[in-house]
C-alpha positions as CSV (number, residue, x, y, z in Angstrom):
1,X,140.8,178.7,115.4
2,X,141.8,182.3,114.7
3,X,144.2,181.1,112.1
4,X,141.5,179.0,110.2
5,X,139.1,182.3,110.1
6,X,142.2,184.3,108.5
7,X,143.0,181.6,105.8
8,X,139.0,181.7,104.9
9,X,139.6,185.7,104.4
10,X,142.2,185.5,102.4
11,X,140.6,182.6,100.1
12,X,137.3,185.2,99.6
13,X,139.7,188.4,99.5
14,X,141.3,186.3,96.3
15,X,137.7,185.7,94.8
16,X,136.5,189.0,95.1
17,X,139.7,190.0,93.4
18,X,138.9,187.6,90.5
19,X,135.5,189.2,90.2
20,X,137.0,192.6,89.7
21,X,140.0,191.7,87.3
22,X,137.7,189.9,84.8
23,X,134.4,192.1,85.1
24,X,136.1,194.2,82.0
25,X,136.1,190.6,80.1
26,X,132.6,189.9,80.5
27,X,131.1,193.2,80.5
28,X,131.6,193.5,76.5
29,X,128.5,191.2,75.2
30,X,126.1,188.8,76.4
31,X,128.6,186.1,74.3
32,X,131.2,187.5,76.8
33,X,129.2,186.8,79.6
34,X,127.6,183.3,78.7
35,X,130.8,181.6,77.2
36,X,133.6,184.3,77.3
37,X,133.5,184.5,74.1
38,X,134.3,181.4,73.2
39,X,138.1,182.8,73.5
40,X,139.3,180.7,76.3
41,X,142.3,178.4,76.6
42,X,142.3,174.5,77.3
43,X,143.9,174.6,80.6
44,X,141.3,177.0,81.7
45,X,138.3,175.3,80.0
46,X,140.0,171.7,81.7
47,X,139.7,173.1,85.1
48,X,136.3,174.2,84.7
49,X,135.4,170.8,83.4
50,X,136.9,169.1,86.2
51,X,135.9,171.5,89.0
52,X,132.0,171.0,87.8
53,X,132.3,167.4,88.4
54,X,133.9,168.2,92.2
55,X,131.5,170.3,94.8
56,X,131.7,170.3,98.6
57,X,129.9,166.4,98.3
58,X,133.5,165.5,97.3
59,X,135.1,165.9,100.8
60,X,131.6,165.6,102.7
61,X,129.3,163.0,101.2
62,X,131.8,161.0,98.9
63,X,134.3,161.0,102.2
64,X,131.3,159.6,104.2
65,X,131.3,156.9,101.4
66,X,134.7,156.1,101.4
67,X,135.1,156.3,105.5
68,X,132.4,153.8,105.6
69,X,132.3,151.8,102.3
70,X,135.9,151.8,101.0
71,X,137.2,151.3,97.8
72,X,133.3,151.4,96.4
73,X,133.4,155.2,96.6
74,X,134.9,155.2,93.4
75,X,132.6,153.7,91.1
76,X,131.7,157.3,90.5
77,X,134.8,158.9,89.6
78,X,136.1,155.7,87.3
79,X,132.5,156.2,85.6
80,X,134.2,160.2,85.5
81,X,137.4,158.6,83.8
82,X,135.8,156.8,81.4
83,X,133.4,159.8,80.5
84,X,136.6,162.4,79.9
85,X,138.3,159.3,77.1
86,X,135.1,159.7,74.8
87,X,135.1,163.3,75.9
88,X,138.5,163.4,74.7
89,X,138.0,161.4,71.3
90,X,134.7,162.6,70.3
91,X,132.3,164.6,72.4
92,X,134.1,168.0,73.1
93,X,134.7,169.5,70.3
94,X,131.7,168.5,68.9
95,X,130.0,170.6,71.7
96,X,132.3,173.3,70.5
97,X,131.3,172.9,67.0
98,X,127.6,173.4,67.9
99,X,128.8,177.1,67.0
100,X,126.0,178.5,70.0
101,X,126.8,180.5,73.3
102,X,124.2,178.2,75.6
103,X,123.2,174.4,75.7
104,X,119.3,175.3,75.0
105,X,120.3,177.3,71.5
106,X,122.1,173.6,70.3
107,X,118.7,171.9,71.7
108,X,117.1,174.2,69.5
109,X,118.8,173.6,66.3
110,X,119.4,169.7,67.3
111,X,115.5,169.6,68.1
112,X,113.5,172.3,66.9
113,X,111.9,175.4,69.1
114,X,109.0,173.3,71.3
115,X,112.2,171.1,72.7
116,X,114.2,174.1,73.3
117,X,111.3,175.7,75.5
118,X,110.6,172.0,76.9
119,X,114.5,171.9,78.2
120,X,114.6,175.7,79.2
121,X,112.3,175.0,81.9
122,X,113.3,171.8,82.9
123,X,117.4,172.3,83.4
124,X,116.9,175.4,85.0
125,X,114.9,173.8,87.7
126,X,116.9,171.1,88.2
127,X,120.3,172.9,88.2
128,X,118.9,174.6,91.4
129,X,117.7,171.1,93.3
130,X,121.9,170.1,92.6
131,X,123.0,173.5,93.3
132,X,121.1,173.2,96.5
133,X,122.6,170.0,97.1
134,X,125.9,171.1,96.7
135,X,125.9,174.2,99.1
136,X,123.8,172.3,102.4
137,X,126.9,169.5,102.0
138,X,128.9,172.6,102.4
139,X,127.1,173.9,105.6
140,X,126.9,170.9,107.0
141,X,130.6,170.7,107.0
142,X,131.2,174.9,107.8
143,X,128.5,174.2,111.0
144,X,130.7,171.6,112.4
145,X,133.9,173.0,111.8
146,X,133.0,176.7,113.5
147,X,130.3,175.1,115.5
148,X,128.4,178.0,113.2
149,X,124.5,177.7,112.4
150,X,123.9,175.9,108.8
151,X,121.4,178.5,107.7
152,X,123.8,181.1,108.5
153,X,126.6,179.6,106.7
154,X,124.3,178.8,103.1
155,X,123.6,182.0,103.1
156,X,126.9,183.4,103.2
157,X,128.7,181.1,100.9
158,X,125.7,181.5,98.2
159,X,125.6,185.1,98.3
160,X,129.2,185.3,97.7
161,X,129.1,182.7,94.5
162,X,126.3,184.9,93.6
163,X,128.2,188.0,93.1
164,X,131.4,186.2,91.9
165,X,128.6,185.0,88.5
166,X,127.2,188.3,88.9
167,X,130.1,190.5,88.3
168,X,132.4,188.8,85.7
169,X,130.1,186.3,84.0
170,X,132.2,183.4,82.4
171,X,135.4,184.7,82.4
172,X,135.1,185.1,86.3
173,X,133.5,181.5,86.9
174,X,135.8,179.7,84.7
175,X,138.7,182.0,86.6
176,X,137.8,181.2,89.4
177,X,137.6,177.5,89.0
178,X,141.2,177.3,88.2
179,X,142.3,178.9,90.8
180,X,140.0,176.9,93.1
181,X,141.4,173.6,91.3
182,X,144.7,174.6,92.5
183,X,143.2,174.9,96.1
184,X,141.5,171.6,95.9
185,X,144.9,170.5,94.7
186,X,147.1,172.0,97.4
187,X,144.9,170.7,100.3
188,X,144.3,167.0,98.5
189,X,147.8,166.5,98.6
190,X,149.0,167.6,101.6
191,X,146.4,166.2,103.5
192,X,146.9,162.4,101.5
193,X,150.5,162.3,102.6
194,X,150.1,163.4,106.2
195,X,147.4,160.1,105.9
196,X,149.9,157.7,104.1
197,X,152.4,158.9,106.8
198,X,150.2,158.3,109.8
199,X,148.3,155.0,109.2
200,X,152.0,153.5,107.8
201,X,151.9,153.5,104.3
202,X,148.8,152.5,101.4
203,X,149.7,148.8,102.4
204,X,148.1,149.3,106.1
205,X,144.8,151.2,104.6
206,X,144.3,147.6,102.5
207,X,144.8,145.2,105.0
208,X,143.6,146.4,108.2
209,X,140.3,148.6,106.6
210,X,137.4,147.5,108.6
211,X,135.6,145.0,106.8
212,X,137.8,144.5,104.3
213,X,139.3,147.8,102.1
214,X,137.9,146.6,98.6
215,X,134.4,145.1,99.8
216,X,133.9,147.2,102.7
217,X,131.3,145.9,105.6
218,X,127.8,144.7,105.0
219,X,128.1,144.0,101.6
220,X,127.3,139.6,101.4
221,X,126.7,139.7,97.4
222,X,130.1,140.8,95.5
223,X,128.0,140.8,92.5
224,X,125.6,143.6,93.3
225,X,129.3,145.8,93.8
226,X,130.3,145.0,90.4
227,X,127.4,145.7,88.6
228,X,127.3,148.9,90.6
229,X,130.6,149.6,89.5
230,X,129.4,148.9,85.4
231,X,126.6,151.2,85.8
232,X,127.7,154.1,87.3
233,X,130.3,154.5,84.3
234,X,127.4,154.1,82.1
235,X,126.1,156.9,84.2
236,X,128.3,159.1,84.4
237,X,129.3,158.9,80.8
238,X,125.9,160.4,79.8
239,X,125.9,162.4,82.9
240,X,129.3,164.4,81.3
241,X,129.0,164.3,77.4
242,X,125.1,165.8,77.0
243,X,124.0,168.9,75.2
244,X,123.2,170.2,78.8
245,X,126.7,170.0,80.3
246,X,128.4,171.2,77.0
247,X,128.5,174.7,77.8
248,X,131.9,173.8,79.7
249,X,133.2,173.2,76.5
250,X,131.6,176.0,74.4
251,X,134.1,178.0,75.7
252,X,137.1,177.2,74.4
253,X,138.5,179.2,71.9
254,X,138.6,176.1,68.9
255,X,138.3,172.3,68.6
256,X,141.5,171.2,69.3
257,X,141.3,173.6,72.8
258,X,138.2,172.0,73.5
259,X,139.2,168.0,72.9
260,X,142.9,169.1,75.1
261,X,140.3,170.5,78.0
262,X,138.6,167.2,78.1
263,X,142.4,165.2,78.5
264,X,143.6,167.9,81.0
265,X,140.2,167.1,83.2
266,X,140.9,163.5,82.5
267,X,144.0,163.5,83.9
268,X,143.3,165.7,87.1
269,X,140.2,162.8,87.1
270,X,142.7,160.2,87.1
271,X,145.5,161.6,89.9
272,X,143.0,162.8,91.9
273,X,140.5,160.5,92.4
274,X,142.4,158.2,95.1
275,X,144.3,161.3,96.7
276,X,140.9,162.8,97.8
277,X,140.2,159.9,99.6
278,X,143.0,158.6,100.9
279,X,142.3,160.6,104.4
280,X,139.0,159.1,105.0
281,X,140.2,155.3,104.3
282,X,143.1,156.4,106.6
283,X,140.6,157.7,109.2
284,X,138.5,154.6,108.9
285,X,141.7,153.1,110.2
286,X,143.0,155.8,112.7
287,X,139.6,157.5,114.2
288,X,137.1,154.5,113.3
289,X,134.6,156.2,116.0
290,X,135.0,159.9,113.8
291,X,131.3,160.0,113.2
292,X,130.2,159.7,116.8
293,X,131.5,163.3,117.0
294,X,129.1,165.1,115.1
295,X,125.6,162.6,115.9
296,X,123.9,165.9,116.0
297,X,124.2,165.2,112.1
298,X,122.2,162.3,111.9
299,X,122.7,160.6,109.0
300,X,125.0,162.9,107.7
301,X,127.9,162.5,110.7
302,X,130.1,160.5,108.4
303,X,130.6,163.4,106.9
304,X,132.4,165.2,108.7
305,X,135.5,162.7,108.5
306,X,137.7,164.5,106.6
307,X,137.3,167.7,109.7
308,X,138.5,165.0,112.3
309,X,141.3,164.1,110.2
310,X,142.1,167.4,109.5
311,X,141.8,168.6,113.4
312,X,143.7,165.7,114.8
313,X,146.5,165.1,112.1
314,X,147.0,167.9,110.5
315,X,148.9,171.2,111.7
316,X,147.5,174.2,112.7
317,X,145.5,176.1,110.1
318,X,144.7,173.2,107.5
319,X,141.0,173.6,108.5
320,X,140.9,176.8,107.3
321,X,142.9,175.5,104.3
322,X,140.3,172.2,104.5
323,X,137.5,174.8,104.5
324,X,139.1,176.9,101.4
325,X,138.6,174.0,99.3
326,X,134.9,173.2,100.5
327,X,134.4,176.8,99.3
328,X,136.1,176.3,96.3
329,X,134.8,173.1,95.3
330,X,131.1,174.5,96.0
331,X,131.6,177.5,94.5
332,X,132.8,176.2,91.0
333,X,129.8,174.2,90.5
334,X,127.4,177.0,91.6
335,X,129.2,179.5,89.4
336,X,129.0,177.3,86.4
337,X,125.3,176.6,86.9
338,X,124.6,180.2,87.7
339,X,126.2,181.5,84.6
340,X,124.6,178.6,82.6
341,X,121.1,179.1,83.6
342,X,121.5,182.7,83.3
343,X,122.6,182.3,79.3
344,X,119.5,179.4,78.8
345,X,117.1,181.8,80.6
346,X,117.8,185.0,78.1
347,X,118.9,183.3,74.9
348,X,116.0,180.5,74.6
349,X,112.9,182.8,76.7
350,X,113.8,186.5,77.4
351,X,115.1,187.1,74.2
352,X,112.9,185.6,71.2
353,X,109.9,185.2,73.5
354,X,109.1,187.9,75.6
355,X,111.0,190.5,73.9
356,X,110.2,188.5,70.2
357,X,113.7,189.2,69.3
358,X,113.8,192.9,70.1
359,X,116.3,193.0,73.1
360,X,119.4,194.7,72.1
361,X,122.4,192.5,73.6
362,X,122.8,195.4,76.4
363,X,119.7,194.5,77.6
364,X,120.1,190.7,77.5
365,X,123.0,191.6,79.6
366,X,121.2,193.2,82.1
367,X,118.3,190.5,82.3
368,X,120.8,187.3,82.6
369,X,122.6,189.4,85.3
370,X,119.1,189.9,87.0
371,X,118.0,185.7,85.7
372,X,121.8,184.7,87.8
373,X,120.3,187.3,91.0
374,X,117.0,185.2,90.7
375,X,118.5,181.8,90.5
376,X,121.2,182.4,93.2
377,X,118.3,183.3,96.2
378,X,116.3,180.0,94.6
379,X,119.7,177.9,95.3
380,X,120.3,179.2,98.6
381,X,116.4,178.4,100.1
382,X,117.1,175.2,97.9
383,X,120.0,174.2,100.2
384,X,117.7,175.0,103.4
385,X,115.2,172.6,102.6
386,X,117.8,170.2,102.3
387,X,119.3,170.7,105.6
388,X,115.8,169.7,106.8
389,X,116.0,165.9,106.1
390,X,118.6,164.8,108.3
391,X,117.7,160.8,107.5
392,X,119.3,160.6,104.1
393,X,123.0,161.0,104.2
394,X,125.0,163.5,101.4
395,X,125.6,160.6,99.3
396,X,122.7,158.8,99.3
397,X,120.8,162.8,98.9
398,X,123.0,163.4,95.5
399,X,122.6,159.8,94.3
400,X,118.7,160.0,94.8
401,X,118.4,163.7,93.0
402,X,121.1,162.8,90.3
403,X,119.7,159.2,89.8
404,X,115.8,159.8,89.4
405,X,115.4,163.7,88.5
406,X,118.4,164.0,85.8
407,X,118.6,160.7,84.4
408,X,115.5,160.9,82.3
409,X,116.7,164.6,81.1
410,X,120.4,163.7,79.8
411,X,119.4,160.5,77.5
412,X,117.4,162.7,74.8
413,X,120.7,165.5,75.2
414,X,123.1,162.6,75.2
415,X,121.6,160.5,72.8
416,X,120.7,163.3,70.3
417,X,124.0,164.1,69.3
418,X,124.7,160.7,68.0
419,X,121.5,159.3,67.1
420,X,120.2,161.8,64.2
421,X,116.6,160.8,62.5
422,X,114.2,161.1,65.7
423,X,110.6,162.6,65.3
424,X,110.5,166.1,66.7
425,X,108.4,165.3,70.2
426,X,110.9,162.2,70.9
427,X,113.3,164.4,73.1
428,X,109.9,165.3,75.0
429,X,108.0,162.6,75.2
430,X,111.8,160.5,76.2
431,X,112.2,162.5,79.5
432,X,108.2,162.3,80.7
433,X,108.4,158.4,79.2
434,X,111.3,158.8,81.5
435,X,110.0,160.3,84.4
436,X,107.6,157.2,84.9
437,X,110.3,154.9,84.9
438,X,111.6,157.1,87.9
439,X,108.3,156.2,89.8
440,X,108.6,153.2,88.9
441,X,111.7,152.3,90.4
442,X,110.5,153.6,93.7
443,X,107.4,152.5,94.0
444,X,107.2,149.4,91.6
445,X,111.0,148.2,91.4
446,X,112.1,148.7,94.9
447,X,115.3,147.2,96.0
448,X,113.5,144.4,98.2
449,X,111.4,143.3,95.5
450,X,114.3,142.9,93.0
451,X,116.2,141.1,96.1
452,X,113.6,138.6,96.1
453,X,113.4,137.8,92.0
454,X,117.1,137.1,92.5
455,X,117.1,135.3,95.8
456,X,118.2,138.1,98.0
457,X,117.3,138.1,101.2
458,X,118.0,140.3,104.6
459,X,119.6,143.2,102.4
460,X,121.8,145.4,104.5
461,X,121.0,148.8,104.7
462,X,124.4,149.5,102.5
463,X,123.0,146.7,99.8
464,X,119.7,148.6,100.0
465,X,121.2,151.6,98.9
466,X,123.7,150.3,96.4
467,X,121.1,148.4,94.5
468,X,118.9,151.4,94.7
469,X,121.1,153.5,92.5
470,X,121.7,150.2,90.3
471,X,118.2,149.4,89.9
472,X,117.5,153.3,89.1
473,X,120.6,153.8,86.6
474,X,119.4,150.2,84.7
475,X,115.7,151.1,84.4
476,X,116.8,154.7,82.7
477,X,119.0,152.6,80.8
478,X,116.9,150.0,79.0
479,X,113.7,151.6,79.3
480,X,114.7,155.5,78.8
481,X,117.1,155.0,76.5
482,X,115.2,152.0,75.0
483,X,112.2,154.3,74.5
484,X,114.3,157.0,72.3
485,X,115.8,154.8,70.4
486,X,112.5,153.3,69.1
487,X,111.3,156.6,68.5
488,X,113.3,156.5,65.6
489,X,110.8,153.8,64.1
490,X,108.4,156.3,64.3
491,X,110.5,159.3,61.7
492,X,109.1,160.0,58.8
493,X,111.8,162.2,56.5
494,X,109.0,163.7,54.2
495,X,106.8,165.0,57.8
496,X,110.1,166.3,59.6
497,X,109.8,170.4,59.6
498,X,113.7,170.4,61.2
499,X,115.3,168.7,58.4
500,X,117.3,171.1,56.5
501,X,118.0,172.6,60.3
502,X,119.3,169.3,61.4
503,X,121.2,168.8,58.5
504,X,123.0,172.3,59.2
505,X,123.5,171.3,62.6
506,X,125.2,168.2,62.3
507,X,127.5,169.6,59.4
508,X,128.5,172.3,61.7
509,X,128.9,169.5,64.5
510,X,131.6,167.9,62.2
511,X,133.1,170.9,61.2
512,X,136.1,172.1,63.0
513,X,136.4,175.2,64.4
514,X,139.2,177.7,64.4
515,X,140.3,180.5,66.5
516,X,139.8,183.9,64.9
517,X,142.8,186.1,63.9
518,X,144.0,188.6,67.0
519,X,143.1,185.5,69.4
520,X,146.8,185.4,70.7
521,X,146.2,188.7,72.5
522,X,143.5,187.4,74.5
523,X,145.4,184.0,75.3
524,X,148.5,185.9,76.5
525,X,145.6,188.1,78.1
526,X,144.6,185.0,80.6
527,X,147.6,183.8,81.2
528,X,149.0,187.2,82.8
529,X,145.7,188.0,84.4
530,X,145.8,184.4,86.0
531,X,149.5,184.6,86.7
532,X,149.3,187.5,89.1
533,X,146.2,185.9,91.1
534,X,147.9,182.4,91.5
535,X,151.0,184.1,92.5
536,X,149.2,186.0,95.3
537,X,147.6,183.1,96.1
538,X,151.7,181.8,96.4
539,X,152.2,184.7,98.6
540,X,149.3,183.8,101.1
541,X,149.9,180.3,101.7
542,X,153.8,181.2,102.2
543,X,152.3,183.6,105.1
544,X,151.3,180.0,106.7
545,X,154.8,179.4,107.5
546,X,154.1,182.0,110.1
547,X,151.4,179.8,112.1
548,X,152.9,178.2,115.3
549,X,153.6,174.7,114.1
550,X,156.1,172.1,114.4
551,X,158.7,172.5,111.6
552,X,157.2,169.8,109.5
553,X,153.8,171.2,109.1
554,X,155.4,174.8,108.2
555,X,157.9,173.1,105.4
556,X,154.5,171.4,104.3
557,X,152.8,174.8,103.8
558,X,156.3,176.2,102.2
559,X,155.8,173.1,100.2
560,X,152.5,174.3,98.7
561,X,153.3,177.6,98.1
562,X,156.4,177.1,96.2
563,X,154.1,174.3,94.0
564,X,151.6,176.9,93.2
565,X,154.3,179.9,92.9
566,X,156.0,178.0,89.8
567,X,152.7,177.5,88.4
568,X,152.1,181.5,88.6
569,X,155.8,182.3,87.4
570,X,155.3,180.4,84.3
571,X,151.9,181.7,83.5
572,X,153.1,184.7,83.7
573,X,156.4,184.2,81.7
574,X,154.6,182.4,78.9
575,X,152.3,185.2,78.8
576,X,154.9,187.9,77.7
577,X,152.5,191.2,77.9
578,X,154.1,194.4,77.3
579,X,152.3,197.3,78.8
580,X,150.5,198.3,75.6
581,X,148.4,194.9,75.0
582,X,146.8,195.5,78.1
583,X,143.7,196.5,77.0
584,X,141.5,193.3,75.4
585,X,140.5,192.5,71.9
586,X,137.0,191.1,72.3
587,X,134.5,190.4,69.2
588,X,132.2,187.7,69.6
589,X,133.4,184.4,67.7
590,X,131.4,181.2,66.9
């Protein structure tokens, strides 16, 4: 266990170090601190977008899924897929070309000011429910791994995402997710061929997975699974390409960075999706009774799969590894929400409304350092309530908040940026319109009474929950959605006060933007600041090799090391820095 405790050091000591390199970088202007700037590179901004999109649910609640369901886990990250293609084709560098340094400021000049208050305080308090989400999955799996107390480990893990947003803004959470990508990597892989080679190849995992690999148990109506399927990419596709989850792309440094970010995420979407979960669909075949081992759980002992695999296949100090990733998959979506609500808070309130526009940008530096303080203590007592209800498992916890809290949000920021002549209180009244439809579906449209319209009778607890999240998703999508778009019956040209605003908006939308002259300095910049923390990170996984293991498991770790040292060595080479371009050019670009 001692060995676990020293890789978990040495995966903080390598974040704090992040923190400190970049707090130069983000210390410059509150543009530098929101977005970076809007100066960063596509692989950068492409591991940020994918790492937002992964959290500790990944390898707790989704591995649950998969250890239980099967090939049905991933409705969700082919919904992912298909969200990155229009990413790729049309959505990001339109977010780039909103030519703003927070989502809230393009909700103002898509919508007016009364939306952009309206949204300010309704993403900010939702972005701590997810947050919250996102760091209890990661207790729960930290208490059963170091048999450590939940509360105990929350607070730990969000104090230290806290100062990581804190201290280096953007450039350090955007950083720090690529780094952590190549931790979630390095672990994902290793861990999916030590499965393949244990249950005997991907042929075993589809024939002898309990209840059949592609149905899984207790599911007696194939149709609800495919209509599951159809709308979580409808989902998701909204879920990823809104005005409130653009500010991942708001910081590349032009268009064509910002559409190449969305193909990079794609493909990490695409390789990775079956090697995360590979372990738990070998587990289901190799430790069918893993959940029994954490019933002190409750619902959530599933969860824990990926731990027993880990602990009875892997060698000695892949927990620690195991955990590394938890961390970094948790972290990267606190960071980015941290940062994010931070930038809402002082650019759409602080700023024009309590200061009316007299804050100098020091001290809108200084309040969206103190806004990220607030939001980080919120997230953490967040995450504690969650620990409280132990009868909904992670999956079903994220599907619930995403499904009925956020759904009604993202189709007026969705929507808006391809649907142009809507009356001003449409985005408004679409999300409290919306918020009915929620109630709605669990109190009016529950998944026994839509059973019964279609014949359906003696659900499973699995079909309960599957057509839960259908019946949720369709209602947002005929009625939510159905209720903007008739709003646009209702837009009178003459009566519209943001007309000539809109107008600039959208011909700034299709108007490509270009990185400023001098830009090369701060791209060669990243890559030699990134290339000396991925090659220590090299350097500390080659220190594995030490651990007391059988020679395979120490040419597995060698394995990883190398794999992430040639990705520092030619970071570093393509960066070419002499000694006097050290120093960063930084002036605030649109």
């Amino acid at each position: 266990m001692e060995y676990n405790y020293l890789v978990i050091a040495g995966y903080f000591a390598l974040m704090i170090a992040i923190s400190l390199i970049f707090k130069k970088m983000a210390s410059n202007s509150t543009s530098d601190y929101f977005r970076g700037g809007g100066k960063m590179l596509w692989w950068m901004v492409g591991a940020t977008a994918f790492m937002t999109q992964f959290s500790a649910w990944t390898f707790t609640g989704a591995a649950g899924k998969a250890f239980t369901d099967g090939f049905a886990v991933l409705a969700v990250f082919i919904g992912n897929m298909v969200a990155y293609v229009f990413a790729y084709f049309f959505f990001a560098r339109r977010f780039r070309q909103m030519r703003v340094d927070t989502p809230t400021e393009g909700v103002k000049r898509r919508f007016g000011e009364v939306n952009e208050q309206f949204f300010t305080w309704v993403i900010i308090p939702l972005s701590v429910i997810n947050a919250g989400v996102w760091l209890n999955g990661l207790g729960v799996f930290a208490s059963a791994v170091f048999n450590a107390d939940i509360v105990t480990t929350i607070w730990i893990t969000g104090l230290a995402v806290l100062a990581i947003s804190l201290l280096s803004g953007a450039w350090g959470v955007v950083a720090s997710d690529f780094i952590q990508t190549l931790v979630v990597a390095v672990i994902s892989v290793a861990c999916a061929l030590v499965a393949l080679y244990a249950v005997g190849g991907p042929g075993e995992i589809i024939n002898n997975f309990p209840g059949g690999f592609v149905m899984g148990p207790d599911m007696n109506y194939p149709l609800l699974l495919v209509c599951t399927f159809i709308f979580f990419v409808v989902k998701q596709l909204q879920s990823i390409n809104n005005m409130q989850e653009s500010y991942r792309f708001l910081n590349a440094k032009d268009s064509k960075n910002a559409s190449k970010a969305a193909l990079l995420a794609l493909g990490m979407m695409v390789i990775g999706a079956v090697i995360w979960f590979i372990p738990p669909w070998a587990s289901a075949i190799l430790y069918p009774d893993a959940a029994s081992e954490y019933s002190a759980l409750g619902a959530k002992a599933s969860d824990a799969v990926y731990l027993v695999f880990a602990r009875e296949t892997m060698p000695l100090g892949t927990v620690g590894l195991l955990m590394a990733g938890l961390f970094a998959a948790t972290m990267s979506s606190m960071d980015s929400a941290l940062n994010r609500n931070s930038g809402i808070f002082v650019r759409s309130f602080y700023a024009p409304i309590l200061r009316k526009g007299k804050a100098t940008d020091k001290e809108q530096l200084r309040a969206g350092q103190v806004a990220c303080l607030v939001n980080g203590i919120l997230v953490i007592f967040m995450a504690q309530f969650f620990n409280s209800l132990k009868h909904l498992s992670l999956f079903d916890l994220m599907m619930q908040v995403a499904t009925l809290l956020q759904s009604p949000i993202l189709v007026p920021l969705f929507l808006g940026i391809i649907i142009r002549k809507t009356p001003k209180w449409a985005p408004w009244a679409t999300v409290v319109f919306g918020m009915f439809v929620s109630w709605l579906v669990v109190n009016v449209f529950t998944p026994q009474t839509v059973g019964q319209l279609f014949n359906m009778e003696e659900l499973t607890r699995r079909e309960i929950g599957e057509m839960r999240t259908m019946i949720t998703i369709a209602a947002h999508l005929f009625l939510t959605a159905g209720f903007f778009c008739l709003t646009t019956l209702f837009y009178k040209e003459a009566n519209d006060p943001y007309k000539e605003q809109t107008t600039r908006f959208f011909e700034d939308v299709n108007t490509e933007c270009i990185a400023e002259e001098g830009q090369d300095i701060v791209d060669r910049l990243q890559r030699n600041k990134l290339g000396t923390l991925v090659i220590y990170m090299a350097a500390g996984l080659t220190l594995m090799v030490l651990i007391p293991n059988p020679l395979w498991g120490r040419l597995l770790f060698l394995g990883c090391a190398v794999a992430i040292g040639i990705v520092g060595y030619a970071l570093k080479r393509s960066a070419g820095l002499e000694s006097s371009l050290t120093k960063p050019v930084i002036s605030t670009s649109r």
